[in-house]
N, C-alpha and C positions, 0 to 999 in steps of 0.2 A: 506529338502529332497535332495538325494544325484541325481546328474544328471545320465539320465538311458539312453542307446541307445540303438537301436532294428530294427529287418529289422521287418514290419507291414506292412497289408492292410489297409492302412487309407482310412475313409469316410466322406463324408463333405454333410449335406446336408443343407438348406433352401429354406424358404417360398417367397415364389412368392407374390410380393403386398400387402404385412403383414401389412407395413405403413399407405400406402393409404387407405387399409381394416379398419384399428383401425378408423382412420378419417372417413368414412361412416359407418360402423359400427362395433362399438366397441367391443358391445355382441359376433356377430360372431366370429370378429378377435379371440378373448379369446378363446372360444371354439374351434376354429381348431386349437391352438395355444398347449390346453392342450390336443386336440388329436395325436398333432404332437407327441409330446413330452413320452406320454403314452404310441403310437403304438413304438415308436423308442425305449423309457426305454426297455419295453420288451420284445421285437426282438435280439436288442443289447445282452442284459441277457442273451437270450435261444440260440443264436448259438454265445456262449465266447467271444463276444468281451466288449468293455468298454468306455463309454462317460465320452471324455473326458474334452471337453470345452462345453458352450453354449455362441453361439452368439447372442443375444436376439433371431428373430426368428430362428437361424439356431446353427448345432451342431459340432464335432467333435469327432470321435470316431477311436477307430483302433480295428483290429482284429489278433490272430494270424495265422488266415487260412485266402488266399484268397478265397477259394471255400466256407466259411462259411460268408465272408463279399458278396458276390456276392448272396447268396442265402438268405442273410438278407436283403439289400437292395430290392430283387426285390418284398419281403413277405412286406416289409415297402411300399412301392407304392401302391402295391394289396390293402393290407388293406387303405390305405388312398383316394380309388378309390371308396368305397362306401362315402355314404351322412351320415353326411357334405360332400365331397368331400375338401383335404387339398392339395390346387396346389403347390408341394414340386420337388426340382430340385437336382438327387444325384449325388456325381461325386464320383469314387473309383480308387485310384493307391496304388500301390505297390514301396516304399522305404524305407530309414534309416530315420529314426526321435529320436530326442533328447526330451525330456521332464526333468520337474524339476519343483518347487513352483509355476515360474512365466510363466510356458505355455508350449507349443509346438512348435518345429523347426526341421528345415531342409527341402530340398529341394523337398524331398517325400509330407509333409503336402503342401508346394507351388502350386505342379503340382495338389495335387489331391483339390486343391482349386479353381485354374484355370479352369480343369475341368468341377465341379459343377456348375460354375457362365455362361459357355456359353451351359447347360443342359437347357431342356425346364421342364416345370410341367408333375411330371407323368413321367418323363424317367428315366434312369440309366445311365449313360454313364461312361465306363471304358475306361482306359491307354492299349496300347500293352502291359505291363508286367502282367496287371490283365489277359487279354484276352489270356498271353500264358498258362495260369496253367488252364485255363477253357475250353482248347483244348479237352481234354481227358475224362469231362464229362457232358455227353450228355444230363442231365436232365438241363442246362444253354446253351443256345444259343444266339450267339448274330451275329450282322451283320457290317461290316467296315462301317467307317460313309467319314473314308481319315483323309489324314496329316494335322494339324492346328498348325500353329507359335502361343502359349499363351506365355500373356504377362509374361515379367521376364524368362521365359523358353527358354533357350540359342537355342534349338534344337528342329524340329518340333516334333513334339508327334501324334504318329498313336491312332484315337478313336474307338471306338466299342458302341454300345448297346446292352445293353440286350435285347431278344425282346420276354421273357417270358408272356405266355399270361396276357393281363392286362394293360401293359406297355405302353407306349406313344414310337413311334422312330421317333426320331428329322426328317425333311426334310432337304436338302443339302439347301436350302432358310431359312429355319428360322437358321442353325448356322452360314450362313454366315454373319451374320449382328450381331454377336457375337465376333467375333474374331479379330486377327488384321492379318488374312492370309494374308502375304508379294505380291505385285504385282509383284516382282520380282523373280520367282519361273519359273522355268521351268522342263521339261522332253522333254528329247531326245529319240523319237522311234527308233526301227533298220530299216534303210532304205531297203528298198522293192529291192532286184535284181529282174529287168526287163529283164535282158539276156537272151539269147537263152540259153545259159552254165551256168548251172548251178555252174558252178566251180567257177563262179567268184562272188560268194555270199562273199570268203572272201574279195573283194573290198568294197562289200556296210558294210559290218561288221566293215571291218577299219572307212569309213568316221563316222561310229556313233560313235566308240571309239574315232577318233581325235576329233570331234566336243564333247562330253563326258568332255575330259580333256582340251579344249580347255576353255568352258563352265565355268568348274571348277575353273580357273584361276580369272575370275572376282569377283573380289572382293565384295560382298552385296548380288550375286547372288546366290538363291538357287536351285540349279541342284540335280534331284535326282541319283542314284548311279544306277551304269551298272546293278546292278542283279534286280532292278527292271525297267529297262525302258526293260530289254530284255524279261524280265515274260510275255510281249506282242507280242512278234513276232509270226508271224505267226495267230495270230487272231484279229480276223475282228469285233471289238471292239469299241462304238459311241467313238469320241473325249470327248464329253463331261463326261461319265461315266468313261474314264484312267483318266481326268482331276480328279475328284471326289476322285478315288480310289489312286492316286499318290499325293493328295494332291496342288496340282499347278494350277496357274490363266494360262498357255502357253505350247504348246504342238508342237514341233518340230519335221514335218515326214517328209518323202521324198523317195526317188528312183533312181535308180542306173541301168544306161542303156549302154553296152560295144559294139561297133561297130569296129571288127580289134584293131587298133591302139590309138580310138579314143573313147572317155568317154565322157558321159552325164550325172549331177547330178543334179537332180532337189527339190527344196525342199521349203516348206511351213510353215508358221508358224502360228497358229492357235490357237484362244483365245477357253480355254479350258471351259469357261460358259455358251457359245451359240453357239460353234462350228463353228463361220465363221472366216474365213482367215484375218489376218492381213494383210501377204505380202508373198509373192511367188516371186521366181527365178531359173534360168538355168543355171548352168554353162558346158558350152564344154570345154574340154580337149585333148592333146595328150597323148598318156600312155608312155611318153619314162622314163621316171622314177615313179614307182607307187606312192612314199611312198612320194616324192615331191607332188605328186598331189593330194593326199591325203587329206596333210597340206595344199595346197595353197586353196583347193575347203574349208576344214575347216573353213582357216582362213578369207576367203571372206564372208562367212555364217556367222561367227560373228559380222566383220564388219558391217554387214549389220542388223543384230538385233538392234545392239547398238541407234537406231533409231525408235525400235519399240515398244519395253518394257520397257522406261524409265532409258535405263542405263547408259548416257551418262555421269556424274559423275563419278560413281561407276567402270564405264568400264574405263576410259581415267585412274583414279586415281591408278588402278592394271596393266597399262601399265607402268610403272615406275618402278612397284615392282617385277614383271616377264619378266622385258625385251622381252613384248610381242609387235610382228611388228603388227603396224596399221594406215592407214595414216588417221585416224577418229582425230586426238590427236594431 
């Protein structure tokens, strides 16, 4: 067979405890085994797509519509939700895949493998690329579950579930003990101007930018990007649920108070799982140069992390490579 490449919504699913089932009982296991198999054969069949591998209990298939792999999957769970009941765990992405004799490849079939392996029984869970083509119709709904670092996936990956009625959607507790979400993850919010003057919003705006890029420089650390730490400003939002929806264990606010001449920034830093503080700090300033103090109030705030999220490696070792001042090193 000649090797074939193709952009596909790939699907991955398998059975939850299939092993251990066979071992207490066997009867069973067979029977959910050939229901898996039977609801998926013909699901698969009636909205085009094609199984492609079998993994003893689990499968592989692709489709060439994502709205037709989304609305197969959620019809496979449905039906697998009556008795027997078949505790089956789907994961669906969208990318390029190579296939030929001896299998399936590419970094599409990876992710949406990844996926499915931290799915619980009974859910769906899709990639941000599935979840963008599923924008625009309304009979598939799903809800952000947040960012998760899977394993071999260079880049966090935003998930979703279906939450078509029927379905199982994961709690933010049972995926966390799934994944290898990095502890070193942060979001920087936009610091709160406290001023009378409103005008001097563009000062707290900078210190989030500097802190931002500053951020960005450590090396291992992952910082999310300015358009989404700023999608929060201005609302009044639990720590714990940005933490969720931004993906990250650490959450960076603060506030920005201008008196005359003389600047006050204050800022906290706060474990994004249970919403209580690490560590907090002030710093006072003179304003005789803004954009010096900016960076100095910046670069004090990191210095001062490097202490509290595990980075002191990581941080010391990207001071060498950015020529970044720190007397932590």
């Amino acid at each position: 067979m000649k090797e074939i490449r193709m952009l596909a919504a790939i699907m991955f699913t398998d059975m939850v405890g299939y092993t251990a089932m066979m071992q207490e009982n066997e009867k069973l296991a067979k029977i959910l085994r050939s229901k898996h198999r039977e609801v998926l054969e013909r699901l698969v069949f009636e909205h085009r797509g094609q199984v492609l591998q079998y993994y003893g209990d689990g499968t592989l298939s692709i489709f060439g519509s994502v709205i037709e792999s989304a609305i197969c999957a959620s019809k496979i769970q449905q039906e697998l939700q009556a008795e027997p009941k078949v505790p089956l765990r789907i994961g669906l992405h969208a990318g390029d895949v190579v296939y030929d004799d001896e299998g399936v490849y590419g970094d599409g079939v990876n992710i949406a493998s990844r996926i499915e392996n931290i799915a619980v029984p009974g859910s769906v869970l899709i990639s941000d690329k599935i979840n963008d083509e599923l924008k625009n119709h309304q009979e598939i709904s799903t809800v952000f579950l947040g960012r998760y670092n899977l394993k071999n996936v260079k880049s966090p990956v935003k998930l979703y579930a279906i939450t078509t009625s029927g379905l199982v959607i994961p709690s933010q507790r049972e995926l966390e003990g799934k994944t290898i979400n990095s502890d070193n993850s942060i979001a920087v919010l936009p610091f709160l101007n406290l001023s009378a003057e409103k005008d001097n919003e563009y000062f707290s705006d900078g210190i989030t930018e500097e802190l931002l890029n500053a951020l960005a420089k450590v090396e291992g650390l992952l910082v999310t990007s300015r358009t989404s730490s700023f999608a929060f400003k201005g609302k009044n939002i639990d720590i714990r649920e940005i933490g969720r929806q931004l993906g990250v264990k650490t959450v960076l606010e603060g506030s920005v108070r201008k008196y005359g001449n003389r600047v006050r920034v204050t800022a906290q830093l706060i474990n994004a799982d249970d919403g209580y503080h690490k560590w907090s700090e002030t710093f006072d300033r003179n304003l005789e140069n803004i954009f010096e103090v900016q960076d100095e109030v910046a670069n004090s705030i990191v210095d001062q992390l490097k202490n509290t999220i595990t980075l002191r490696k990581l941080y010391c070792r990207s001071i060498k490579k950015y020529n970044y001042p720190s007397k932590a090193c």
